[in-house]
C-alpha positions in Angstrom: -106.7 159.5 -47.7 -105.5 159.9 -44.0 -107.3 163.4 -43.0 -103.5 164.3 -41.8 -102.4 164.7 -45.5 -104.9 167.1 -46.7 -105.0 170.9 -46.1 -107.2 171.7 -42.9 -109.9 174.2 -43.9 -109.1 178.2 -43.2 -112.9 178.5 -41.4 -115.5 176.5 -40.8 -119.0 177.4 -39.9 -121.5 174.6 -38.4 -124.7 174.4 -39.1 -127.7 172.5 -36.7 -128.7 170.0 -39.7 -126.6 168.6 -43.0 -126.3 171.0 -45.7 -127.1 169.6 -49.4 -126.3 173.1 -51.2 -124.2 176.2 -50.3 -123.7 179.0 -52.9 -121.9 182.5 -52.5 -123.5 185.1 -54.5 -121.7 185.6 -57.9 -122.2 189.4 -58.4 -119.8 192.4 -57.3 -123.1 194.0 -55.4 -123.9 190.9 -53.4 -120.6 188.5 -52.5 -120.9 188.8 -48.8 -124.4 187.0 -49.3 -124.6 182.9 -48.8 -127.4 180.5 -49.3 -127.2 177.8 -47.0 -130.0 174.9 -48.3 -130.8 172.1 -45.5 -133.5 169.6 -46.0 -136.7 171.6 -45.4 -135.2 175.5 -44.7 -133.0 177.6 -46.5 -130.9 180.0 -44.5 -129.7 183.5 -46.4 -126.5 184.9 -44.5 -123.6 187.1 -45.1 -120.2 186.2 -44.9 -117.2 188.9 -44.6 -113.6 188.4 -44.6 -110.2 190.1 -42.7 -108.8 191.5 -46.3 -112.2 193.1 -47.1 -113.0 194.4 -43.9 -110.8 195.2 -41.0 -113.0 195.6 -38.4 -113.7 191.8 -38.9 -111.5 189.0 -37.1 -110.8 186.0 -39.9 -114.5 185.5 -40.9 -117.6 186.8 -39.6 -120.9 185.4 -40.3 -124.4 186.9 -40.0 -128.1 184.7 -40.6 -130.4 187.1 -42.7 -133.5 185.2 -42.9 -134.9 181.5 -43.2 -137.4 180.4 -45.8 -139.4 177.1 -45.8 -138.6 174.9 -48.6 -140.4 171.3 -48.2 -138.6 169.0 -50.4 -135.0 168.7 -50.4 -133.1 170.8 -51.7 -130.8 169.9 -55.2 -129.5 173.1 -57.0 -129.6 177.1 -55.8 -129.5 179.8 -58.2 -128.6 183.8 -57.2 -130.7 186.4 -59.5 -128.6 189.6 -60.3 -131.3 191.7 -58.5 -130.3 190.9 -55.1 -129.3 193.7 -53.5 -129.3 194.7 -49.9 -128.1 198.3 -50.9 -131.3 199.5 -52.7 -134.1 200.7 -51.1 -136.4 198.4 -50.8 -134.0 195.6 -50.5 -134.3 193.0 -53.0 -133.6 189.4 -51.9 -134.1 187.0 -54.9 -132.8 183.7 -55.6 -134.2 180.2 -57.3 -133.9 176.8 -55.3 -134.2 173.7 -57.3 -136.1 170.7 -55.3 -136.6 167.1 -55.1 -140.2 167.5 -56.8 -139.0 168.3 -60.0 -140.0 172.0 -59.1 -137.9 175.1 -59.1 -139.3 177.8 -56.6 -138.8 181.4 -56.9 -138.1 183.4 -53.8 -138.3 186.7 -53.4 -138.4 188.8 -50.2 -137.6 192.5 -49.8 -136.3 191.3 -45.6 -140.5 192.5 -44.7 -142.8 190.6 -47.1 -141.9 187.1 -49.0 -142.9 185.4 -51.9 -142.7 182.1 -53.1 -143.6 181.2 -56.7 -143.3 177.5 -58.2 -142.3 176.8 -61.8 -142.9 173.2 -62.7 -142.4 171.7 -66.1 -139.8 169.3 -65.6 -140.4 165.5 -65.5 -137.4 164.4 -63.3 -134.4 165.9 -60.7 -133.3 169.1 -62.0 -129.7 169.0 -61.3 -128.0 172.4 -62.3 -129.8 176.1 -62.6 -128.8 179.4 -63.3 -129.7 183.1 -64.0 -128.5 185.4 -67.4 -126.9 188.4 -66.3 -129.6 190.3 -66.7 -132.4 188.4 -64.3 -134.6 187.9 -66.9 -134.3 184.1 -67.6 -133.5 181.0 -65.4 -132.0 178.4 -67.0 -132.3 174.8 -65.8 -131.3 171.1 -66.6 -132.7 167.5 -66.0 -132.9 164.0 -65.7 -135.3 164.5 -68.0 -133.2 164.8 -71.1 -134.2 168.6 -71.4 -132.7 172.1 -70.7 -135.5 174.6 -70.5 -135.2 178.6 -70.3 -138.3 180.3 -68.0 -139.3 183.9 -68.0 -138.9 184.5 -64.7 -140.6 187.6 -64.3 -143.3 187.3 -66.5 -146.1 184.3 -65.5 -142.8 181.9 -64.2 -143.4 179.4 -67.3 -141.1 177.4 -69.6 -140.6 180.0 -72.7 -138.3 177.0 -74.6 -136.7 173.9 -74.3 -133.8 172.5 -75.7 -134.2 168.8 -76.2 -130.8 166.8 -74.9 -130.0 163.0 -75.7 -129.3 162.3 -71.7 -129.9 163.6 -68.3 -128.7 167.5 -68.5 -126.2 167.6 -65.3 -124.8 171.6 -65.6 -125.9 174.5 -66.6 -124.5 177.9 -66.8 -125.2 181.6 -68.9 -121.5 183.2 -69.2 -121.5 186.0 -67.0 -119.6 188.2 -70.0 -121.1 186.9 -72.6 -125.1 187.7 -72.6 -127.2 185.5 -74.0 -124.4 182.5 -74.6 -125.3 179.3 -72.4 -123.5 176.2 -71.8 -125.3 172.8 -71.4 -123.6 169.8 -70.2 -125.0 166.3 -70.8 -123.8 163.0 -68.7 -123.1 160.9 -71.9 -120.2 163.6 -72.4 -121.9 165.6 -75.3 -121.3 170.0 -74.3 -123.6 172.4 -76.3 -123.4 176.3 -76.4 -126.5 177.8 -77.5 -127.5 181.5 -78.0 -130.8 181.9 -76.0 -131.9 184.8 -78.4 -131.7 183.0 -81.6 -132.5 179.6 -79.4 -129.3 177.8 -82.0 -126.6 175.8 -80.7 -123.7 177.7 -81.9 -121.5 174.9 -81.0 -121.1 171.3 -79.5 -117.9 169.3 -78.2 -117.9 165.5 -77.8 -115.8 164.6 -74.7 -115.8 160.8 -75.5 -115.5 159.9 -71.4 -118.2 159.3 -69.7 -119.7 160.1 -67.3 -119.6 164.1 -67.6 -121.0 165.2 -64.4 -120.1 169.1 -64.5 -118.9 171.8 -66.5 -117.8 175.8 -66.3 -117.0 178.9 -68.3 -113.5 180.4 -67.3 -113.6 184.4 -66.5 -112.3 184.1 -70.5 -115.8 183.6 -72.0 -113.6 181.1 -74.7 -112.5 178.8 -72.3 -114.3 175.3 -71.1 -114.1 173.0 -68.6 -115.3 169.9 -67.7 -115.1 166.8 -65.4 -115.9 163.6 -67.3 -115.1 160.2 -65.1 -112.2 161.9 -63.1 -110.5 163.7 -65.9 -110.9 167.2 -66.0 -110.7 168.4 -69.6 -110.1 172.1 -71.0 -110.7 174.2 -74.0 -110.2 176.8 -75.4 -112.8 177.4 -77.8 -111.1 180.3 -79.6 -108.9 177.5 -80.8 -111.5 174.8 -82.3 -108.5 172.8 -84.2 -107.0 171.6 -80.8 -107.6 169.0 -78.8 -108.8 169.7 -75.5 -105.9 169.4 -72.3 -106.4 166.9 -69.8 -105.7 165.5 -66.8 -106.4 162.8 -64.5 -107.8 164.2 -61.1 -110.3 161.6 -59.2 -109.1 158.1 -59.5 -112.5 157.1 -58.7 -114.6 159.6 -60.4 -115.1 163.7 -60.2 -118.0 165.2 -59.0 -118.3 169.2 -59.9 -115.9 171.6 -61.1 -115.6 175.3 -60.9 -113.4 178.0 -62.5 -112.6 180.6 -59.9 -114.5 184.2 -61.3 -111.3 186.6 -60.7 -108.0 184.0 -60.8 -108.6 182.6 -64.4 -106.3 179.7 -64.0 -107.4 178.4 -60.6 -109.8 175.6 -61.1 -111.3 173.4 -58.0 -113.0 170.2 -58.1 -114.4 167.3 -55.6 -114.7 163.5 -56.8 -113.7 160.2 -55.2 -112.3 158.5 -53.8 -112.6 160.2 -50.0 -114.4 163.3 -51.1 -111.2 165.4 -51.8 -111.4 169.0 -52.8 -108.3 169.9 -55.2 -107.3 173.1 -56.8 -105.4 173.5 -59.6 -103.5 176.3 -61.2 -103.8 175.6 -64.4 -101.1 177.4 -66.0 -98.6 176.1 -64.1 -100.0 172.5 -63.6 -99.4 172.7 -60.4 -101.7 171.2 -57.3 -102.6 174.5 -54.8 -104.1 172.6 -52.2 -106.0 168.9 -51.5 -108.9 169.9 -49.2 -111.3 167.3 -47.6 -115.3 166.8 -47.0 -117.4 164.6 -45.5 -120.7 164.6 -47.0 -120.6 166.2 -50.4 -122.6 169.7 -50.4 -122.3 171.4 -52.9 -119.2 173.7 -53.8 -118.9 177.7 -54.3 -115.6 180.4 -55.0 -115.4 183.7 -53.4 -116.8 186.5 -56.0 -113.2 188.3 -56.0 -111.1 186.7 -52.7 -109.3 183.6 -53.4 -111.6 181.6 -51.2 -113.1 178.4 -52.4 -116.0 177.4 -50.1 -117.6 173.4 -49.3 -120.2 172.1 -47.5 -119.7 168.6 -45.3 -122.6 167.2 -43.7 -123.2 170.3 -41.4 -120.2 172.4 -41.6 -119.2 174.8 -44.4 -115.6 174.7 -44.8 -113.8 177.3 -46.2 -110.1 177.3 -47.6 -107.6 179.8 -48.5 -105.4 179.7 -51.4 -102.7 180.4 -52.6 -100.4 180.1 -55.1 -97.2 180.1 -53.8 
Protein backbone atom coordinates (compact mmCIF):
# COMPACT_ATOMS: atom_id res chain seq x y z
CA UNK A 1 0.00 0.00 0.00
CA UNK A 2 1.25 3.47 -1.27
CA UNK A 3 2.65 5.13 2.19
CA UNK A 4 0.29 8.19 0.92
CA UNK A 5 -2.93 6.13 1.93
CA UNK A 6 -2.12 5.28 5.42
CA UNK A 7 -2.37 7.57 8.48
CA UNK A 8 1.12 9.29 9.14
CA UNK A 9 2.17 8.42 12.79
CA UNK A 10 1.22 11.28 15.67
CA UNK A 11 5.21 11.01 16.99
CA UNK A 12 7.97 9.28 16.22
CA UNK A 13 11.05 8.79 18.23
CA UNK A 14 14.42 7.34 16.50
CA UNK A 15 16.50 5.22 17.90
CA UNK A 16 20.57 4.70 16.90
CA UNK A 17 20.02 0.80 15.97
CA UNK A 18 16.68 -1.34 14.95
CA UNK A 19 14.36 -2.08 17.64
CA UNK A 20 12.98 -5.88 17.87
CA UNK A 21 10.61 -5.07 21.02
CA UNK A 22 8.95 -1.93 22.45
CA UNK A 23 6.51 -2.20 25.47
CA UNK A 24 4.74 0.60 27.49
CA UNK A 25 4.24 -0.38 31.02
CA UNK A 26 0.75 -1.77 31.71
CA UNK A 27 0.10 -0.53 35.25
CA UNK A 28 -1.60 2.80 36.48
CA UNK A 29 1.80 3.49 38.71
CA UNK A 30 4.21 3.13 35.87
CA UNK A 31 2.59 4.13 32.15
CA UNK A 32 5.04 6.81 31.40
CA UNK A 33 7.79 4.05 31.53
CA UNK A 34 8.98 2.30 27.95
CA UNK A 35 11.28 -0.64 27.25
CA UNK A 36 13.05 -0.11 24.16
CA UNK A 37 14.89 -3.81 23.30
CA UNK A 38 17.79 -3.43 20.42
CA UNK A 39 19.99 -6.33 19.64
CA UNK A 40 22.48 -6.35 22.50
CA UNK A 41 21.04 -3.21 24.96
CA UNK A 42 17.82 -2.54 26.37
CA UNK A 43 16.98 1.13 26.94
CA UNK A 44 14.23 1.98 29.96
CA UNK A 45 12.71 5.53 29.25
CA UNK A 46 9.66 7.51 30.03
CA UNK A 47 7.35 8.78 27.76
CA UNK A 48 4.75 11.74 28.69
CA UNK A 49 2.01 13.17 26.70
CA UNK A 50 0.21 16.95 26.14
CA UNK A 51 -3.31 15.63 27.78
CA UNK A 52 -1.44 14.23 30.89
CA UNK A 53 0.84 16.90 31.38
CA UNK A 54 0.79 20.48 30.21
CA UNK A 55 4.00 21.55 30.74
CA UNK A 56 4.98 19.01 27.98
CA UNK A 57 4.82 20.03 24.12
CA UNK A 58 3.12 16.81 22.06
CA UNK A 59 5.45 14.09 23.53
CA UNK A 60 8.47 14.21 25.62
CA UNK A 61 10.86 11.48 26.01
CA UNK A 62 13.44 10.84 28.69
CA UNK A 63 16.33 7.60 28.53
CA UNK A 64 16.43 6.17 32.23
CA UNK A 65 19.04 3.67 32.02
CA UNK A 66 20.61 0.97 29.58
CA UNK A 67 21.17 -2.68 30.48
CA UNK A 68 23.33 -5.19 28.50
CA UNK A 69 21.38 -7.93 27.07
CA UNK A 70 23.70 -10.27 24.64
CA UNK A 71 21.36 -12.25 22.59
CA UNK A 72 18.64 -10.71 20.83
CA UNK A 73 15.96 -9.69 22.15
CA UNK A 74 12.21 -11.70 21.39
CA UNK A 75 9.56 -10.83 24.04
CA UNK A 76 9.61 -8.05 27.23
CA UNK A 77 7.61 -8.50 30.15
CA UNK A 78 6.82 -5.34 32.90
CA UNK A 79 6.58 -6.72 36.70
CA UNK A 80 3.90 -4.82 38.78
CA UNK A 81 6.65 -3.74 41.16
CA UNK A 82 8.06 -1.14 39.08
CA UNK A 83 7.83 1.93 40.60
CA UNK A 84 9.82 5.01 40.44
CA UNK A 85 7.61 6.65 43.25
CA UNK A 86 8.79 4.43 46.12
CA UNK A 87 11.74 4.81 47.92
CA UNK A 88 14.10 2.86 46.81
CA UNK A 89 12.91 2.80 43.31
CA UNK A 90 12.12 -0.42 42.04
CA UNK A 91 12.90 -1.09 38.29
CA UNK A 92 11.90 -4.67 37.32
CA UNK A 93 11.10 -6.20 34.19
CA UNK A 94 11.78 -9.76 32.28
CA UNK A 95 13.36 -9.89 28.68
CA UNK A 96 12.96 -12.96 26.70
CA UNK A 97 16.13 -13.84 24.39
CA UNK A 98 17.28 -15.69 21.50
CA UNK A 99 18.96 -18.42 23.86
CA UNK A 100 15.93 -19.84 24.99
CA UNK A 101 16.65 -17.83 28.34
CA UNK A 102 14.38 -15.33 30.08
CA UNK A 103 16.55 -12.79 32.19
CA UNK A 104 15.35 -11.02 35.14
CA UNK A 105 16.29 -7.44 35.62
CA UNK A 106 16.09 -5.64 38.40
CA UNK A 107 17.74 -2.30 39.29
CA UNK A 108 16.69 0.24 42.04
CA UNK A 109 18.46 3.28 39.25
CA UNK A 110 22.06 2.58 41.77
CA UNK A 111 22.67 -1.20 41.82
CA UNK A 112 21.46 -3.89 39.03
CA UNK A 113 20.82 -7.32 38.88
CA UNK A 114 20.54 -9.73 36.32
CA UNK A 115 19.17 -13.21 36.96
CA UNK A 116 18.71 -16.03 34.18
CA UNK A 117 15.88 -18.54 34.14
CA UNK A 118 16.47 -21.25 31.59
CA UNK A 119 14.29 -24.20 31.13
CA UNK A 120 13.05 -23.89 27.83
CA UNK A 121 14.24 -25.91 24.80
CA UNK A 122 13.44 -23.45 21.91
CA UNK A 123 12.38 -19.40 21.10
CA UNK A 124 10.19 -18.23 23.77
CA UNK A 125 7.93 -16.12 21.93
CA UNK A 126 5.36 -14.40 24.43
CA UNK A 127 5.91 -13.64 28.44
CA UNK A 128 4.03 -12.11 31.06
CA UNK A 129 3.62 -11.19 34.81
CA UNK A 130 0.31 -12.05 37.22
CA UNK A 131 -0.83 -9.07 38.81
CA UNK A 132 0.64 -9.70 41.71
CA UNK A 133 4.62 -10.12 40.58
CA UNK A 134 4.85 -13.31 41.88
CA UNK A 135 4.87 -15.57 38.69
CA UNK A 136 6.20 -15.09 35.01
CA UNK A 137 4.51 -16.86 32.67
CA UNK A 138 6.14 -17.86 29.33
CA UNK A 139 5.50 -19.71 26.01
CA UNK A 140 7.55 -21.74 23.32
CA UNK A 141 8.52 -23.30 20.35
CA UNK A 142 8.96 -25.89 22.50
CA UNK A 143 5.35 -27.03 22.72
CA UNK A 144 5.26 -25.86 26.53
CA UNK A 145 3.98 -22.93 28.68
CA UNK A 146 5.81 -22.85 31.96
CA UNK A 147 4.95 -20.65 35.16
CA UNK A 148 8.44 -19.54 37.24
CA UNK A 149 8.51 -18.22 40.78
CA UNK A 150 10.08 -15.32 40.12
CA UNK A 151 11.14 -14.34 43.40
CA UNK A 152 11.98 -17.38 44.94
CA UNK A 153 15.26 -19.36 43.35
CA UNK A 154 13.94 -18.11 39.45
CA UNK A 155 12.99 -21.80 38.52
CA UNK A 156 10.14 -23.47 36.50
CA UNK A 157 7.36 -24.23 39.36
CA UNK A 158 4.97 -26.01 36.42
CA UNK A 159 4.52 -26.59 32.94
CA UNK A 160 1.67 -27.01 30.92
CA UNK A 161 2.35 -29.37 28.11
CA UNK A 162 0.88 -27.72 24.51
CA UNK A 163 0.43 -29.81 21.16
CA UNK A 164 2.47 -26.89 19.08
CA UNK A 165 4.69 -24.01 19.51
CA UNK A 166 2.96 -21.69 22.35
CA UNK A 167 2.96 -18.08 20.43
CA UNK A 168 0.98 -15.71 23.32
CA UNK A 169 0.70 -15.61 26.58
CA UNK A 170 -1.11 -13.39 28.97
CA UNK A 171 -2.52 -13.50 33.00
CA UNK A 172 -5.85 -11.26 32.89
CA UNK A 173 -5.00 -8.26 34.62
CA UNK A 174 -8.76 -8.48 36.58
CA UNK A 175 -8.89 -11.77 36.92
CA UNK A 176 -5.92 -13.22 39.27
CA UNK A 177 -4.73 -16.28 38.66
CA UNK A 178 -6.72 -16.89 35.09
CA UNK A 179 -4.16 -17.25 32.08
CA UNK A 180 -4.55 -17.47 28.51
CA UNK A 181 -2.35 -19.73 26.26
CA UNK A 182 -2.34 -19.47 22.60
CA UNK A 183 -1.02 -22.23 20.43
CA UNK A 184 -0.16 -21.77 16.48
CA UNK A 185 -2.18 -24.79 15.35
CA UNK A 186 -5.26 -22.56 16.53
CA UNK A 187 -6.04 -24.54 19.84
CA UNK A 188 -6.65 -21.32 23.00
CA UNK A 189 -6.57 -22.66 26.67
CA UNK A 190 -7.49 -20.83 29.95
CA UNK A 191 -6.01 -22.32 32.84
CA UNK A 192 -6.18 -21.35 36.58
CA UNK A 193 -2.55 -21.17 37.72
CA UNK A 194 -3.70 -22.08 41.38
CA UNK A 195 -5.39 -25.20 40.70
CA UNK A 196 -2.89 -25.65 37.52
CA UNK A 197 -6.59 -26.88 35.37
CA UNK A 198 -7.57 -25.67 32.14
CA UNK A 199 -10.86 -24.29 32.87
CA UNK A 200 -11.48 -23.99 29.27
CA UNK A 201 -10.22 -24.50 25.56
CA UNK A 202 -11.56 -23.01 22.14
CA UNK A 203 -10.64 -24.48 18.76
CA UNK A 204 -10.21 -21.68 16.18
CA UNK A 205 -10.01 -24.17 13.22
CA UNK A 206 -7.55 -21.45 11.03
CA UNK A 207 -4.37 -21.68 11.18
CA UNK A 208 -1.91 -20.22 11.82
CA UNK A 209 -2.85 -18.44 15.30
CA UNK A 210 -0.06 -16.23 15.91
CA UNK A 211 -1.52 -13.96 18.85
CA UNK A 212 -4.11 -13.55 21.28
CA UNK A 213 -5.58 -10.98 24.09
CA UNK A 214 -7.94 -10.55 27.00
CA UNK A 215 -10.35 -7.45 26.46
CA UNK A 216 -10.58 -4.99 29.72
CA UNK A 217 -13.92 -7.50 30.10
CA UNK A 218 -12.05 -10.41 31.55
CA UNK A 219 -14.98 -12.64 29.30
CA UNK A 220 -13.87 -11.49 26.18
CA UNK A 221 -11.16 -13.12 23.59
CA UNK A 222 -9.39 -12.30 20.76
CA UNK A 223 -7.31 -13.77 18.41
CA UNK A 224 -5.58 -13.43 14.99
CA UNK A 225 -5.48 -16.81 13.25
CA UNK A 226 -4.15 -16.43 9.31
CA UNK A 227 -5.47 -12.81 8.90
CA UNK A 228 -8.77 -13.18 10.51
CA UNK A 229 -9.23 -11.71 13.73
CA UNK A 230 -11.73 -13.72 15.75
CA UNK A 231 -13.76 -12.72 19.03
CA UNK A 232 -15.49 -14.10 21.95
CA UNK A 233 -17.26 -13.68 24.39
CA UNK A 234 -16.76 -16.36 26.67
CA UNK A 235 -19.65 -15.52 28.99
CA UNK A 236 -21.65 -16.71 26.05
CA UNK A 237 -20.04 -20.29 25.26
CA UNK A 238 -23.11 -21.36 22.82
CA UNK A 239 -22.03 -18.67 20.16
CA UNK A 240 -19.85 -18.77 17.59
CA UNK A 241 -17.02 -16.56 17.78
CA UNK A 242 -17.35 -12.99 15.33
CA UNK A 243 -14.96 -12.56 12.60
CA UNK A 244 -13.46 -10.73 10.28
CA UNK A 245 -11.02 -10.68 7.59
CA UNK A 246 -8.04 -8.15 8.36
CA UNK A 247 -4.55 -9.18 6.67
CA UNK A 248 -5.05 -10.56 3.27
CA UNK A 249 -1.69 -12.02 3.67
CA UNK A 250 -1.57 -13.07 7.19
CA UNK A 251 -1.86 -11.12 10.84
CA UNK A 252 0.90 -10.81 13.03
CA UNK A 253 -0.16 -9.67 16.77
CA UNK A 254 -3.15 -8.29 18.14
CA UNK A 255 -3.89 -6.18 21.18
CA UNK A 256 -7.08 -5.06 22.97
CA UNK A 257 -6.66 -1.46 24.12
CA UNK A 258 -6.62 -1.62 28.35
CA UNK A 259 -9.26 1.46 28.90
CA UNK A 260 -11.32 1.64 25.31
CA UNK A 261 -12.78 -1.95 25.37
CA UNK A 262 -13.88 -2.01 21.85
CA UNK A 263 -10.73 -0.66 20.22
CA UNK A 264 -8.61 -3.46 18.98
CA UNK A 265 -5.22 -2.96 16.86
CA UNK A 266 -3.31 -5.39 14.84
CA UNK A 267 -0.22 -5.61 12.27
CA UNK A 268 0.02 -8.52 9.50
CA UNK A 269 0.79 -8.51 5.76
CA UNK A 270 0.89 -7.62 3.33
CA UNK A 271 3.11 -4.12 3.72
CA UNK A 272 3.23 -4.23 7.55
CA UNK A 273 -0.04 -2.26 8.18
CA UNK A 274 -1.15 -1.29 11.55
CA UNK A 275 -5.21 -1.23 11.71
CA UNK A 276 -7.48 -0.41 14.52
CA UNK A 277 -10.74 -1.34 14.86
CA UNK A 278 -13.69 -0.31 16.91
CA UNK A 279 -15.25 -3.15 17.41
CA UNK A 280 -18.66 -2.20 18.26
CA UNK A 281 -19.22 -0.28 15.43
CA UNK A 282 -17.13 -2.34 12.85
CA UNK A 283 -15.72 0.46 11.79
CA UNK A 284 -11.76 0.95 10.61
CA UNK A 285 -10.12 3.98 13.06
CA UNK A 286 -7.05 4.28 11.40
CA UNK A 287 -4.52 2.04 8.81
CA UNK A 288 -1.10 2.96 10.24
CA UNK A 289 2.18 1.72 8.56
CA UNK A 290 5.79 0.02 9.70
CA UNK A 291 8.73 -0.86 8.23
CA UNK A 292 10.33 -3.52 10.14
CA UNK A 293 7.93 -5.21 12.41
CA UNK A 294 8.86 -4.41 16.28
CA UNK A 295 6.79 -5.28 18.33
CA UNK A 296 3.47 -3.38 19.27
CA UNK A 297 2.20 -1.69 22.73
CA UNK A 298 -1.23 0.63 23.76
CA UNK A 299 -1.08 3.61 26.03
CA UNK A 300 -2.09 2.31 29.77
CA UNK A 301 -5.23 4.88 29.82
CA UNK A 302 -4.49 7.50 26.53
CA UNK A 303 -5.83 6.33 23.38
CA UNK A 304 -2.27 5.91 21.94
CA UNK A 305 -1.30 2.79 20.20
CA UNK A 306 2.51 2.66 19.97
CA UNK A 307 4.99 0.44 16.98
CA UNK A 308 8.28 0.02 16.46
CA UNK A 309 9.94 0.20 12.65
CA UNK A 310 13.34 -0.74 12.19
CA UNK A 311 14.66 2.24 14.46
CA UNK A 312 11.86 4.50 14.94
CA UNK A 313 8.94 4.12 17.38
CA UNK A 314 5.87 5.40 15.92
CA UNK A 315 3.18 6.50 17.78
CA UNK A 316 -0.48 7.16 16.61
CA UNK A 317 -3.40 8.87 17.91
CA UNK A 318 -6.88 7.67 17.75
CA UNK A 319 -9.79 8.41 17.50
CA UNK A 320 -13.07 7.53 16.97
CA UNK A 321 -14.74 9.93 15.30
Amino acid sequence: MDEALTTPPTFQLHFSKQIYCVELSPYEWSQHLICVALAEEIVIGTVKFQEEDEAVEDIAYSPLRIFRHDTRPHAIAWSPETSLSVVPKVLMFCIAGADFKIRLYNSDMNENTVCEMEGHKDYVNSICYETEGEILASVSDDHTCKLWAVKEDEKAISTFYLTSPGMSVHFHPEKSGKLLVGEKNGLIHMYDVRSQQAIMSIDTDIVPLMSTDWGPNPSKIVAMAAGKLLLWDISKPSESPKSQSLHIEGGLVVKYSPTYEHFIASIGRPDNLLKVINIKSNQELLCGQVKLIGGMTWHYKLPYVCAASDREIRFWKVTSN
